[in-house]
VMD Tcl script that draws the C-alpha trace (Angstrom):
set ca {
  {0.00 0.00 0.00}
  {3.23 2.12 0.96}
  {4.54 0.95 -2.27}
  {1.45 2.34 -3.88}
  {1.49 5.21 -2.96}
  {4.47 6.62 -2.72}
  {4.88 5.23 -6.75}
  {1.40 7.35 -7.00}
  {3.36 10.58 -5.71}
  {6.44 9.94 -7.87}
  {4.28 9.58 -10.75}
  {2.34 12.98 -9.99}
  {5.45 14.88 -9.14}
  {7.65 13.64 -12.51}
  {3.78 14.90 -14.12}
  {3.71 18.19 -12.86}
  {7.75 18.72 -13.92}
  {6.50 17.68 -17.25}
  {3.73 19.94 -17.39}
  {6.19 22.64 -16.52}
  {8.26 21.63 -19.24}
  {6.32 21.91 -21.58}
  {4.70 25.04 -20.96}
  {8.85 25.72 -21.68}
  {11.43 27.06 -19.81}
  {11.34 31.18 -19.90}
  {14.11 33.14 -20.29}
  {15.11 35.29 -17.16}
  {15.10 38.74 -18.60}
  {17.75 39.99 -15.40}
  {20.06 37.15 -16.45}
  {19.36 35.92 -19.79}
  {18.96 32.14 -18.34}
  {16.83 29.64 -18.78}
  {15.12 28.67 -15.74}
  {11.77 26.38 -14.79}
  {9.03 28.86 -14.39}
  {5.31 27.15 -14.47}
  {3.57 31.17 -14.74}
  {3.59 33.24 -18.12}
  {3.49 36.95 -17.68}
  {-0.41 36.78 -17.66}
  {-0.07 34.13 -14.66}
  {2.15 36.30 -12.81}
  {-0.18 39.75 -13.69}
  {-3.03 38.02 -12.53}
  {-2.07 36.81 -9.28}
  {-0.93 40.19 -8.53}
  {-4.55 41.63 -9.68}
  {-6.06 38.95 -7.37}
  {-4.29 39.97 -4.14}
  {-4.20 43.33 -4.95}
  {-7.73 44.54 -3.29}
  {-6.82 42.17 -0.09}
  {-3.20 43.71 0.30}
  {-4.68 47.42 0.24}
  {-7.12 46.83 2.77}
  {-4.74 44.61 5.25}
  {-2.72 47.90 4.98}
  {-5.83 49.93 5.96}
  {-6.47 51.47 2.56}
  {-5.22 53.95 0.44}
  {-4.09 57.26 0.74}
  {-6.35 59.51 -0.89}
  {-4.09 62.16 -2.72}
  {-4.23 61.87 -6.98}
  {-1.69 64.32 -7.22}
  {0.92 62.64 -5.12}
  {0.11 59.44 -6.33}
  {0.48 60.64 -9.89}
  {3.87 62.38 -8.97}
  {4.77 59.19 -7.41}
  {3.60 56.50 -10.01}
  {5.55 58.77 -12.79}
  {9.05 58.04 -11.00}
  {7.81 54.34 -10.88}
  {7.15 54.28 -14.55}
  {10.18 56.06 -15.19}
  {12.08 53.24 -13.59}
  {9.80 50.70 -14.78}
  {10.56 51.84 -18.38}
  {14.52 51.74 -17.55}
  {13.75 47.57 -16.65}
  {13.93 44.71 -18.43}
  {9.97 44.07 -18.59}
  {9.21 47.36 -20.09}
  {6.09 46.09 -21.69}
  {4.86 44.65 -18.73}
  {1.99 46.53 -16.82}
  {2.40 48.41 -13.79}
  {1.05 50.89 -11.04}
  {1.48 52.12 -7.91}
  {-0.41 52.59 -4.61}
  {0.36 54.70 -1.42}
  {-0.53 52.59 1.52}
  {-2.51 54.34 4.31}
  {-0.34 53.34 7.50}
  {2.02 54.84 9.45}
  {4.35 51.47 9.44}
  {7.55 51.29 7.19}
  {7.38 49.37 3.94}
  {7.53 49.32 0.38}
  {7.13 46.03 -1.82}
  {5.95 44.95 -4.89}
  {3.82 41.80 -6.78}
  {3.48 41.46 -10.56}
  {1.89 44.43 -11.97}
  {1.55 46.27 -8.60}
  {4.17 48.57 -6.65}
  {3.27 49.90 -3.32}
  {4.47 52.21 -0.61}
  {3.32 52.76 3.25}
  {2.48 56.77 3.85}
  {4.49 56.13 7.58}
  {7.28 54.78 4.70}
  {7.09 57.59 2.26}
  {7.13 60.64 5.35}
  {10.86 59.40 6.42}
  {12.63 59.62 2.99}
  {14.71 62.53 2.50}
  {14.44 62.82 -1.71}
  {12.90 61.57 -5.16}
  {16.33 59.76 -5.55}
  {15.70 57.74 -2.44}
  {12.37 56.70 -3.16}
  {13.65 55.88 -7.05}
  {15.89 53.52 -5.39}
  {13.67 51.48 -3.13}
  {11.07 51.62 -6.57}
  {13.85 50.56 -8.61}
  {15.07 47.67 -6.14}
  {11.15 46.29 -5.47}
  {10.79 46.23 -9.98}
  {13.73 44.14 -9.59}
  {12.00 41.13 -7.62}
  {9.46 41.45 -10.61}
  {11.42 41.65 -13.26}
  {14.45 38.74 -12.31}
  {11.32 36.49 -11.89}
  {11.68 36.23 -7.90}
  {7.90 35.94 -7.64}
  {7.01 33.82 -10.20}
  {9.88 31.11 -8.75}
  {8.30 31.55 -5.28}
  {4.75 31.51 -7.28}
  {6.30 28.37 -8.88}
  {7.85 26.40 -5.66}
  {4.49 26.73 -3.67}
  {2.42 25.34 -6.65}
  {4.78 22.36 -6.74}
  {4.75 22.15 -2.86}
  {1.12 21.99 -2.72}
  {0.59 19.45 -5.40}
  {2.73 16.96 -3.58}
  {1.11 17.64 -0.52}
  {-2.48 17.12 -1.77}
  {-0.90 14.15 -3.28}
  {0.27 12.77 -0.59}
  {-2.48 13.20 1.46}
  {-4.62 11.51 -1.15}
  {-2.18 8.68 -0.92}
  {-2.80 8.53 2.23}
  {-6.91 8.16 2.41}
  {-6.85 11.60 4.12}
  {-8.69 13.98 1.95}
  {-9.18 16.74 4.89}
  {-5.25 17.31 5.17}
  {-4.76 17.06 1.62}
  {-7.45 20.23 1.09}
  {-5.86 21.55 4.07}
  {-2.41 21.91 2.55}
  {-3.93 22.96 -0.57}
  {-5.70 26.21 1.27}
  {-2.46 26.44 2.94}
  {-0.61 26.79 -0.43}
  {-2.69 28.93 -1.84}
  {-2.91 31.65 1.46}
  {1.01 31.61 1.33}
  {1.21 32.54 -2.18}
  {0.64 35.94 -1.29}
  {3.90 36.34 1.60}
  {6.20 33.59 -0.18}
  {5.96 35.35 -3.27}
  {7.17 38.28 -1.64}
  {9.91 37.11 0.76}
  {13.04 36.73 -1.06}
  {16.29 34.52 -0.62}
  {19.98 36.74 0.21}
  {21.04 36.13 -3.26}
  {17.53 37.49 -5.07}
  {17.72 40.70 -2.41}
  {21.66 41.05 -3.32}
  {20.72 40.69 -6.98}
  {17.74 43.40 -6.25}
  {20.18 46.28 -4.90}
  {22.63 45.52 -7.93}
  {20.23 45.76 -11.03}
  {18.12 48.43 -8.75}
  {20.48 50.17 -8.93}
  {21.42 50.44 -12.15}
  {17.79 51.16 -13.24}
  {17.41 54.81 -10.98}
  {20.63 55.82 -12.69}
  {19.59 54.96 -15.87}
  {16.67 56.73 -15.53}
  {18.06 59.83 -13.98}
  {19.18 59.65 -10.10}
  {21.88 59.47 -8.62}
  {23.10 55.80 -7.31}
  {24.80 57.03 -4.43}
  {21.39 57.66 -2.92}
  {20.90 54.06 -2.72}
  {23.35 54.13 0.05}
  {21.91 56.56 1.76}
  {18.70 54.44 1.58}
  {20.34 51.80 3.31}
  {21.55 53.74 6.20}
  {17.89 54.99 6.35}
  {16.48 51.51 6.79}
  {19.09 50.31 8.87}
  {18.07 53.11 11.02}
  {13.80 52.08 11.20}
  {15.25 49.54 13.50}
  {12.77 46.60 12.52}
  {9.60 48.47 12.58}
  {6.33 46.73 11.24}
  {4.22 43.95 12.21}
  {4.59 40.43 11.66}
  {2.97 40.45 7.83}
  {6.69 43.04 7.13}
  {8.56 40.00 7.98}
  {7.32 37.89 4.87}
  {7.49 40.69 3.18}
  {11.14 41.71 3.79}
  {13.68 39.73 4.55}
  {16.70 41.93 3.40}
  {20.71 40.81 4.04}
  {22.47 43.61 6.74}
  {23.03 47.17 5.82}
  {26.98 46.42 5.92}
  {26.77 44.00 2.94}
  {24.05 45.65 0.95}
  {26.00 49.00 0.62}
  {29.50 46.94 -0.72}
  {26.88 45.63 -3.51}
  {25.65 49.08 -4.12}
  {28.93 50.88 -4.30}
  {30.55 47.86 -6.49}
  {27.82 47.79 -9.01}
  {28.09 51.77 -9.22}
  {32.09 51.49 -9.61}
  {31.68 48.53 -12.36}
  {29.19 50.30 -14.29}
  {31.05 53.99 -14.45}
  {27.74 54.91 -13.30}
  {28.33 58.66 -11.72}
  {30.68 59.28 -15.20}
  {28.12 57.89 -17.83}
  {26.06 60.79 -17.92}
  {22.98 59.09 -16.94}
  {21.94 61.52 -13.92}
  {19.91 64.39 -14.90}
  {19.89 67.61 -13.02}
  {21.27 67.20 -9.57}
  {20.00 63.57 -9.60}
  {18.36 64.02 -5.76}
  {15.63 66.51 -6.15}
  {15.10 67.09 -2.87}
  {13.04 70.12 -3.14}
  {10.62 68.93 -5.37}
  {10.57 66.16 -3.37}
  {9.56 68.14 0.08}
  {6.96 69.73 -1.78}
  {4.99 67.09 -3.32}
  {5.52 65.10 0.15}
  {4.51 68.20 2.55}
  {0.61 67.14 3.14}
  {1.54 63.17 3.82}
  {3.58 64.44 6.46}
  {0.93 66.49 7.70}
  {-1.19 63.50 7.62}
  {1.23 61.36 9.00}
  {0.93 63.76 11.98}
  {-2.51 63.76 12.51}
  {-2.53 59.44 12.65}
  {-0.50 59.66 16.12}
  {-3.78 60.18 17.61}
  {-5.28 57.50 15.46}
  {-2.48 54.98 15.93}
  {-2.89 55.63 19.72}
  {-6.44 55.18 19.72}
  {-5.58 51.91 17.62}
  {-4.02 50.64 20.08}
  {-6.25 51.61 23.26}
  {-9.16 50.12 21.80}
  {-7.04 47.03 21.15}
  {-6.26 46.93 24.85}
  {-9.70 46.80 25.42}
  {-10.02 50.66 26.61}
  {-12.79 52.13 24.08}
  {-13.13 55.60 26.61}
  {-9.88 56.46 25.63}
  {-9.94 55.27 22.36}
  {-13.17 57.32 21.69}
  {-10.91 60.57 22.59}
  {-7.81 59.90 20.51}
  {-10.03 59.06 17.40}
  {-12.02 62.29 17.92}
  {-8.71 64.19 18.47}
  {-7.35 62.96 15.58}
  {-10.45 64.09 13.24}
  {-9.61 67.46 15.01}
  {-6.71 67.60 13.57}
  {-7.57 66.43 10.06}
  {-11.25 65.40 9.21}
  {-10.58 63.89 5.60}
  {-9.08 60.91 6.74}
  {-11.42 57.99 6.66}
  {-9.70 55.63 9.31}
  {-9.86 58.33 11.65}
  {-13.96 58.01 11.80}
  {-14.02 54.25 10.96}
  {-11.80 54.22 14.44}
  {-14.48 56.53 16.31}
  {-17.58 54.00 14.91}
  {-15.35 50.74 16.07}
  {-14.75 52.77 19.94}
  {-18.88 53.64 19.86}
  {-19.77 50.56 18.58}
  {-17.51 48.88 21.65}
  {-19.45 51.05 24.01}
  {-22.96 50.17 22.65}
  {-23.92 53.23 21.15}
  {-24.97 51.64 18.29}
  {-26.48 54.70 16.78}
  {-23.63 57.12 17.56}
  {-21.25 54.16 15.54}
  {-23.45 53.95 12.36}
  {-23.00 57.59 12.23}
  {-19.35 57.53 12.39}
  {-19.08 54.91 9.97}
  {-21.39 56.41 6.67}
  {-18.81 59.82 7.88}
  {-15.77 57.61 6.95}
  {-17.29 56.43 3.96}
  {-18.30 59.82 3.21}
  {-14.76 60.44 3.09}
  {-13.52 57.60 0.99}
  {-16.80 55.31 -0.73}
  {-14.70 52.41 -0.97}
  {-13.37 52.30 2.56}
  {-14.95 48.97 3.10}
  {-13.70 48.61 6.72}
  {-16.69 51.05 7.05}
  {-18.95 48.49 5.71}
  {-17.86 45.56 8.11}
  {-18.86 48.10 10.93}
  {-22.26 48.99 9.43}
  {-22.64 45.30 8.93}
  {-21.94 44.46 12.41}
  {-24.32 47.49 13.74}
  {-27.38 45.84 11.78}
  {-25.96 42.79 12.81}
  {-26.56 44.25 16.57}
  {-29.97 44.97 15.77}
  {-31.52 42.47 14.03}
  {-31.59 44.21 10.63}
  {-30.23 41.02 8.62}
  {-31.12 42.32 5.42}
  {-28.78 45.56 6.04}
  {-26.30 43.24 7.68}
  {-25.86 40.77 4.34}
  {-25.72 44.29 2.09}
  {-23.03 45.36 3.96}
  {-20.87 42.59 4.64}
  {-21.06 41.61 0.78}
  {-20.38 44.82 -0.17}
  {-16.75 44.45 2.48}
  {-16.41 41.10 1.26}
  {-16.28 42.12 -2.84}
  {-13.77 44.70 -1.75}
  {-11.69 42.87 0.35}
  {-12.16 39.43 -0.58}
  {-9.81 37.82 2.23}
  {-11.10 39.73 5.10}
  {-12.05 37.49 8.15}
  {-14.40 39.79 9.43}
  {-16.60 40.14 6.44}
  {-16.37 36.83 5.52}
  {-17.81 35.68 9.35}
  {-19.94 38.50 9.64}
  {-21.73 37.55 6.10}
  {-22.15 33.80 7.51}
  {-23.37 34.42 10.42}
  {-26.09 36.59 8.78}
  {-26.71 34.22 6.06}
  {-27.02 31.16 8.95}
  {-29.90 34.11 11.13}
  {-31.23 33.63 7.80}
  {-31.64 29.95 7.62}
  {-29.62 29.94 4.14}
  {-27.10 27.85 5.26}
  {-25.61 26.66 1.58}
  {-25.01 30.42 1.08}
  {-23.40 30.79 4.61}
  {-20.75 27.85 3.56}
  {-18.42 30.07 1.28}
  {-17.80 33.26 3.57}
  {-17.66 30.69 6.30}
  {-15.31 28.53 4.63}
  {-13.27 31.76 4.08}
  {-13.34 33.25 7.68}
  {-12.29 29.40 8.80}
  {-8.90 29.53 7.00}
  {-8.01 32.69 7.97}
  {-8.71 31.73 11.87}
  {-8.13 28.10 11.90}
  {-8.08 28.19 15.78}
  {-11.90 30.08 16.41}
  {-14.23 27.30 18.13}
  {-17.12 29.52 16.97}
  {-16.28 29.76 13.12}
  {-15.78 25.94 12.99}
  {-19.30 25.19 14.80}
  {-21.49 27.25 12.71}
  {-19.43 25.85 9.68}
  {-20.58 22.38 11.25}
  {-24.12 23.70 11.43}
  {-24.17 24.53 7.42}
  {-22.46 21.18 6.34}
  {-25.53 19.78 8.95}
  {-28.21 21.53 7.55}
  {-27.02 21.14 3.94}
  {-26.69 16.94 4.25}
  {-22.73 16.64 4.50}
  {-21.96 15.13 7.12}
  {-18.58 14.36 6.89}
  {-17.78 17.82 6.61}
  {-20.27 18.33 9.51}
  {-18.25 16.06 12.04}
  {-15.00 17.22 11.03}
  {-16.08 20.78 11.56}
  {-18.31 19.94 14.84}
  {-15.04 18.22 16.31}
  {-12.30 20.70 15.61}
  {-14.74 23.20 16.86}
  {-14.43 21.72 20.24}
  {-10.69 20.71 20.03}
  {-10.45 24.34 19.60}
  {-12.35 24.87 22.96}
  {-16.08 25.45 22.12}
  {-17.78 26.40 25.09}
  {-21.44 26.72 26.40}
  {-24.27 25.46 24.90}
  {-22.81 25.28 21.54}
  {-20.14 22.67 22.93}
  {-23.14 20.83 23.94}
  {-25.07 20.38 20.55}
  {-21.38 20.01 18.76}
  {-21.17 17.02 21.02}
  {-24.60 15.69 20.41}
  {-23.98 15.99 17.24}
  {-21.12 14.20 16.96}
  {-22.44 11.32 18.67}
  {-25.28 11.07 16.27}
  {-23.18 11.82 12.89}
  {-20.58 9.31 13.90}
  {-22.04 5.91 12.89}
  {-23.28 7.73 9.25}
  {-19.26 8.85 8.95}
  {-17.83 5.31 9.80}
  {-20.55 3.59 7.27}
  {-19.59 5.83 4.12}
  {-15.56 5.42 5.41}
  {-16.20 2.02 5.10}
  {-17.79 2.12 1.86}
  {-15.83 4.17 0.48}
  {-12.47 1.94 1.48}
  {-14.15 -1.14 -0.31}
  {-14.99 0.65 -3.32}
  {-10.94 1.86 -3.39}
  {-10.04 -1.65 -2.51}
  {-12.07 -3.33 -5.66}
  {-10.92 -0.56 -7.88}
  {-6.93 -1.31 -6.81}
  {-7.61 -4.94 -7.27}
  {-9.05 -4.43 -10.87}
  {-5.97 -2.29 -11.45}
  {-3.88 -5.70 -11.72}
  {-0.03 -4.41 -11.95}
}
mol new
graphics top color blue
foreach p $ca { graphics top sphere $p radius 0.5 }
foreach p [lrange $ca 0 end-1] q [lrange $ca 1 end] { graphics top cylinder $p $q radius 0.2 }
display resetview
């Protein structure tokens, strides 16, 4: 049976390196090498227009300014027209947080506003741009897109192999969630490779190199700031070594004696100017970042006053009064918190944050219809967003439509593996909808995961009753395997 499987898995896995070679080796454009890549361009650009939505809203949105970001995507395409995937598609987003980072995905470039308000010039912001285009453009992603594809297969495989279905799909959703950080988090090589060709590009397109190293003191200096998501999204070699690439790439290419840099190559005046209202901005989210953080700590009060300070201090800033609506909401003033929320959404319309709280305010008061609007409306903005995906079940299960609560359910369950109450009213829809496999899988991780109260009590009931229908279709489905294996002859 061993035997059998494991010849299954080597049979799969020499399939899938065919498949990739035949869809034919592609030419590294960085490098001019051949290497395995399984995603065309179109592969890669669409996988970066498929996280796109989710990665602006994990970062809180974006910052509302079309003149900075058109100052700002300009340099990019600058750069991006310097590259070696010219023809490829590209924008660029400002980021509306005041944490440090700057990273890009096929067909997308982004920067944090907190990222944006520390650099000194244009040329230091061409050089990050320029170093990010180079993950795209030596193929980084697609290998990483590539590797986890492969990775997954053999897992799902293998699990197959192994009559276990359940962690087979598991490492499938687990594949497919860490597409989005693997793609992004680089080996040393790939980030020395980055600040080499990076470099090159800004001075080819006008700056001056030596900026670069200035850059690198600068992040050397942030001193690890970001959450946990920065990690996957940067893992850079030390300051020390990146500057020796830097200043040997800029000494083998005669860079500063080419004639390549236009004007002074920094800019830093234009620079200041177009940059002057983020900073303001960046400011005014102290207040917001503290509130943030109060309210996390389970103090809404004084989260209510550093949200309301900050609108003081600048009112067209739509976290600022999606912040006051969570801190209202927290204090049951329902009321109050659906007012705060249609302000922030006054201020930006597709701030869909706003639209989780108005979801969970109708959600509050029984108004299911307004609760589904809203958290659909969250959930086609920000497809991956555990909140609106569990707040649009649970109003679809108030409903009794519990084949329509199974998808936003499904959702909110891989992104919080470990919530008792996700998994039990994901048991209750696989119930209600005749699966009950899925049913007792759900109803028993639910209380592994520490289901309390009365729902621990019908999960167990439940499980009681579903488990002699689970062992009869196991069993029937093992025979039918068993005569198909024994038709199979060698």
């Amino acid at each position: 049976m061993i035997h059998r499987a494991l010849s299954r898995l080597g049979m799969v896995l020499l399939a899938a390196s065919l498949c990739l070679h035949a869809a034919g080796c592609r030419t590294n454009p960085v490098t001019g090498k051949s290497e395995m890549i399984f995603f065309s361009t179109a592969n890669e650009l669409a996988m970066g227009d498929e996280y796109h939505p989710n990665i602006i809203f994990m970062y809180d949105g974006e910052y509302q300014d079309p003149a900075l970001k058109l100052y700002l995507g300009t340099i990019v395409n600058r750069l991006h027209a310097a590259g070696h995937r010219p023809d490829m598609r590209v924008d660029f987003t400002v980021l509306n947080t005041s944490m440090y980072n700057a990273f890009a995905i096929p067909g997308h470039v982004y920067a944090t506003r907190g990222f944006l308000a520390e650099l000194k010039n244009e040329a230091q912001f061409a050089a990050v741009m320029a170093h990010e285009l180079t993950h795209v453009n030596a193929l980084h992603t697609a290998k990483q897109m590539t590797h986890q594809v492969l990775m997954a297969a053999g897992f799902s495989v293998a699990g197959q192999a192994l009559g276990n279905s359940g962690s087979a799909q598991a490492a499938m959703q687990v594949g497919q969630v860490s597409l989005a950080l693997l793609g992004l988090s680089y080996s040393r090589e790939q980030e020395h490779q980055a600040d080499r060709v990076g470099t090159y590009y800004m001075a080819l397109a006008g700056w001056d190199p030596r900026q670069a190293i200035e850059m690198q003191r600068l992040l050397a200096s942030f001193g690890g700031e970001g959450t946990i998501l920065d990690k996957y999204l940067s893992t850079h070699p030390q300051a020390p070594e990146r500057i020796a690439e830097i200043r040997a790439v800029i000494q083998e290419k005669s860079l500063l004696e080419s004639g390549y840099i236009q004007g002074d190559g920094v800019y830093e005046q234009r620079w200041n100017r177009h940059l002057a209202d983020l900073r303001k901005v960046n400011e005014a989210f102290k207040s917001h970042d503290r509130g943030a953080q109060l309210l996390e700590k389970g103090n809404p009060t004084e989260a209510l006053s550093a949200a309301e300070q900050a609108i003081h201090n600048r009112s067209d800033q739509a976290p600022f009064h999606r912040l006051k609506g969570d801190a209202l909401l927290r204090l049951e003033r329902p009321g109050d918190a659906r007012s705060a929320y249609r302000k922030s959404l006054a201020v930006d319309a597709r701030y869909v944050p706003a639209n989780i709280g108005l979801g969970q305010v109708a959600l509050q008061q029984d108004d299911l219809g307004e609760a589904e609007k809203e958290f659909a409306v969250a959930v086609h903005g920000f497809p991956a967003s555990p909140l609106a995906n569990f707040g649009l079940g649970v109003t679809r299960v108030r409903l009794s439509r519990f084949g329509d609560a199974i998808p936003p359910l499904e959702a909110a369950a891989s992104a919080m593996p470990k919530q008792p109450v996700v998994l039990f009213l994901l048991g209750v829809c696989y119930d209600r909808t005749n699966q009950p496999v899925k049913a007792y899988v759900a109803y028993r991780n639910s209380v592994q995961a520490g289901l309390q109260g009365d729902q621990r009590t019908i999960a167990q009931q439940r499980l009681a009753e579903l488990q002699p229908i689970v062992q009869s279709q196991s069993a029937q489905s093992q025979g039918a395997q068993g005569q198909q294996q024994s038709g199979d002859g060698l």
